[in-house]
N, C-alpha and C positions, 0 to 999 in steps of 0.2 A: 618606652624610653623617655626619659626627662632631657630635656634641653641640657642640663650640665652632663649629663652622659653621650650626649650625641657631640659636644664640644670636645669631651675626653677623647673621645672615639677619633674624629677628626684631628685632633692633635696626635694623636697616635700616630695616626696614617699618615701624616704630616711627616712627622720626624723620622717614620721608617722609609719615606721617600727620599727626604734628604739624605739621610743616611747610606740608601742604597746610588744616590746621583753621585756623591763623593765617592763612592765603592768604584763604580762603572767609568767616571772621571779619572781616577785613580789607575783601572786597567786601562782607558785609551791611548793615555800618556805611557805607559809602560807598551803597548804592543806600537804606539807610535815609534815610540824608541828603537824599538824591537825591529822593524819595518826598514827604518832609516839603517842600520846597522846590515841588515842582509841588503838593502839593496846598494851598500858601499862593497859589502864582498860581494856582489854579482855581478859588480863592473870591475873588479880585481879579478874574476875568474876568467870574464869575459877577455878581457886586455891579455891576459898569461893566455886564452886559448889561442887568439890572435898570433901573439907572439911564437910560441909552438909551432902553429901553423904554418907561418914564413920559416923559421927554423926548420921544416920538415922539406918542405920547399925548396927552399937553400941547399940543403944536406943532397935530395934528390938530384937537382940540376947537378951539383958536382960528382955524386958518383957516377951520374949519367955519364957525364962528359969524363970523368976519368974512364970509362970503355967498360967492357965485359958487362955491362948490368941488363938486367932486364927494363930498367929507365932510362936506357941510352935514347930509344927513340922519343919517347916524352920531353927528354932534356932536349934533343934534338929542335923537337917541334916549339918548346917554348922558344928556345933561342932564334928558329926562326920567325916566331911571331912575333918576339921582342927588336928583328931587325925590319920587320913591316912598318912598325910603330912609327920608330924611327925615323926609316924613310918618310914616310908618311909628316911625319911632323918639320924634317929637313923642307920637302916638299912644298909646306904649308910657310913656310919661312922664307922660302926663295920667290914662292907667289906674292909672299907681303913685301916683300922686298923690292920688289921689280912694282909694284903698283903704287908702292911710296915715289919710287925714281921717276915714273911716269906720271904723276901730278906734279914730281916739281918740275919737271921738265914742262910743265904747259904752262903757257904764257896766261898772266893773272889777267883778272879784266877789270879797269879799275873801277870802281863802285860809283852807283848813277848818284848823280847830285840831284840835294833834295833841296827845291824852292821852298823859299821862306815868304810868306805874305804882310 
């Protein structure tokens, strides 16, 4: 091979590189696209499965509680775990409550003085 053939050569290889870096460039941007776009509908499907979910939930608790279902006692059981809660957080509010009252209730103590030199 002569020098100008070996320069051909490398120019070749050159430009089918470039050539295929644009090609490859080209696809990444398109399946980037492609990526961003499903995973905007994956949290649209995600958010409607959610939603269903509570809606099925919802639907439950009430025909429980309208009677004759076989989800009466399910409804049953949430409602009583939803009055646990509750208490539980009434509970948690009347402890805060009473522990606010009884620090102001206690005499402050007035802060030590600090000698200057």
């Amino acid at each position: 091979m002569t020098d100008k053939s070996v320069i051909e050569n490398i120019e070749t290889r050159t430009r089918r590189l470039i050539e295929e870096h644009r090609r490859l460039k080209g696809l990444c941007a398109e399946l980037t696209a492609q990526r961003d776009a499903l995973r905007d509908e994956n949290r649209t499907l995600e958010r409607r499965i959610r939603e269903l979910d509570a809606e099925v939930a919802r639907m439950q608790l009430t025909e429980g509680l309208a009677g004759g279902s076989s989800n009466r006692d399910k409804a049953r059981a949430r409602v009583n775990q939803l009055m646990r809660e509750v208490d539980k957080c009434l509970a948690l509010l009347e402890r805060s409550g009473q522990e606010t009252q009884e620090r102001a209730a206690q005499p402050q103590e007035p802060a030590p003085e600090v000698e200057e030199d």
